[in-house]
Each structure stands twice: as C-alpha cells, then as structure tokens.
C-alpha angles and dihedrals in degrees: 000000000000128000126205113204131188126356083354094061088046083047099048086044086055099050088040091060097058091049104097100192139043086240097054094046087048095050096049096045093055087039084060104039107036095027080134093058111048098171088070121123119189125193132166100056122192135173135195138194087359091143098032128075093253115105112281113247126187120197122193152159104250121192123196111179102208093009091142135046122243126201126171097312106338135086120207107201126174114214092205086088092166091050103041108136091352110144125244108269095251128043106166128105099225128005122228102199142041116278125250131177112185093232136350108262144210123208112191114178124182120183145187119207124188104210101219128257115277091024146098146176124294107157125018113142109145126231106270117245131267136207104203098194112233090345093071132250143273127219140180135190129179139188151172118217125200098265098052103265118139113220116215127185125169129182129176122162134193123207105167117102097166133035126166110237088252101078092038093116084044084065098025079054095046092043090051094055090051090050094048089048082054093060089060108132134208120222126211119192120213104243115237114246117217108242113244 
C-alpha cells in the first residue's frame, strides 16, 4: 500500500483524473514509482479515497523477477522496494543557488514481503529513526507474522519548501543518510533438512 498525503495527494488526484483507462492508471503508477526496476510486473490495482478529500492509497501485487540477491544459501533482500539503487537527491559538491522544493511531502510504504519456501529469517533489524530537525523525519518499522510474512513500513516526511544555499550540505548530508538507510537489506537463511 502507499499513501500520498498533502499537495502529493492533490497532485496524484490531479494526474489520475486525466488517465482514461485502468491500464493506463496502472502503467503510469508502477512507471513513477519502480522507474529503477524495469523488470517489474504489477497486477491486482485499488484505489481508495481518489475522489474524497482523505489521502489517496493505492494497494497492489508487485513482481520483480531477480529482485534479491541470492548467494549459497542466503538471500539478501532489501524492503525499500521503490528506492532500491535510487541516488541520493543531491549529488553535487556545492549548490549555486537557494533551495526550493514545490511542497513539503509524506511517503508512507507499507509492504508486504512472503519469505520463500524453505526459508526463514536470519537478519531483520530495521534502520533506526531520524529526526531530521526542520527538514522531517524518517522511520522505519519492521515485523514477522506467524505465517512468514515480513511487515515493512517506511515513512519519511519532508517539510522544508525553502532553504538558503548555505545550508545546502546540512540537507545533502541529512538526505544521504535517508537514502543510505534505504539501501538496508534483509537476510534469509535456507533451513537445513534432516536427511532421511
């Protein structure tokens, strides 16, 4: 599930409006949000509150063929599926000009990940939080249910809309760190059978 909140919901409404066909909503939804992982096939599309004033969610089945990688009996998987190998924001050594973001933001992802048959969970501690002062804050949480299934939820806000270029390596620094914490990975381990 993923929830847009603010001036991206009224943004998302917007775009959804002009889409005349569940095909091409559905195209242009997984072309924003998985344009790093072009092998990805998506099926089973909701939407809720698209026409109310509640913030617009879209649920859906994702499938990434080669999306982990596997090594001898572990798999390394990384949960932030929409920000697997993204760059950082900003790249640049020093900024010439003010910043300016057109409206503060909320992500909220929420994902559901099937640990695969045969194996089970090694390593899955979650990126700890940070408050990142004015600029928002970053959060992870992270669970196992009973029938294998990893819980991920991510939320990371930004508030900021204007920013002298002076403290621009105050927010490249702090934005580097969120998309470093984005890159955390999850191991399974393959369980031993008993030989017969």
């Amino acid at each position: 599930m993923i929830q847009y909140d603010g001036f991206h919901d009224l943004a998302m409404k917007e775009d959804l409006s002009t889409r005349h066909t569940k095909e091409d909503e559905e195209s242009w939804i997984v072309h924003e949000l998985v344009e790093n992982l072009p092998q990805a096939k998506s099926s089973d599309f909701s939407f809720r509150n698209r026409s109310s004033r509640k913030s617009i969610t879209t649920n859906f089945e994702l499938d990434i063929p080669e999306y982990a990688d596997v090594t001898g009996k572990r798999i390394f998987l990384q949960p932030a599926v929409f920000q697997k190998d993204s760059s950082p924001l900003f790249t640049e050594d020093q900024r010439l000009g003010d910043i300016l973001f057109p409206y503060p933001w909320k992500e909220i992802d929420d994902i559901s990940i099937q640990i695969p048959e045969g194996f089970s969970l090694e390593e899955g501690s979650a990126p700890q939080p940070i408050k990142l002062g004015a600029l928002g804050m970053y959060e992870v949480k992270l669970g196992l249910t009973k029938s294998k299934v990893v819980k991920y939820k991510r939320t990371f806000s930004m508030n900021l809309r204007f920013a002298e270029k002076k403290f621009y390596d105050s927010i490249k620094g702090a934005l580097t760190i969120v998309n470093q914490l984005d890159q955390h990975a999850l191991t399974f381990k393959r369980q031993e059978t008993e030989a017969n």
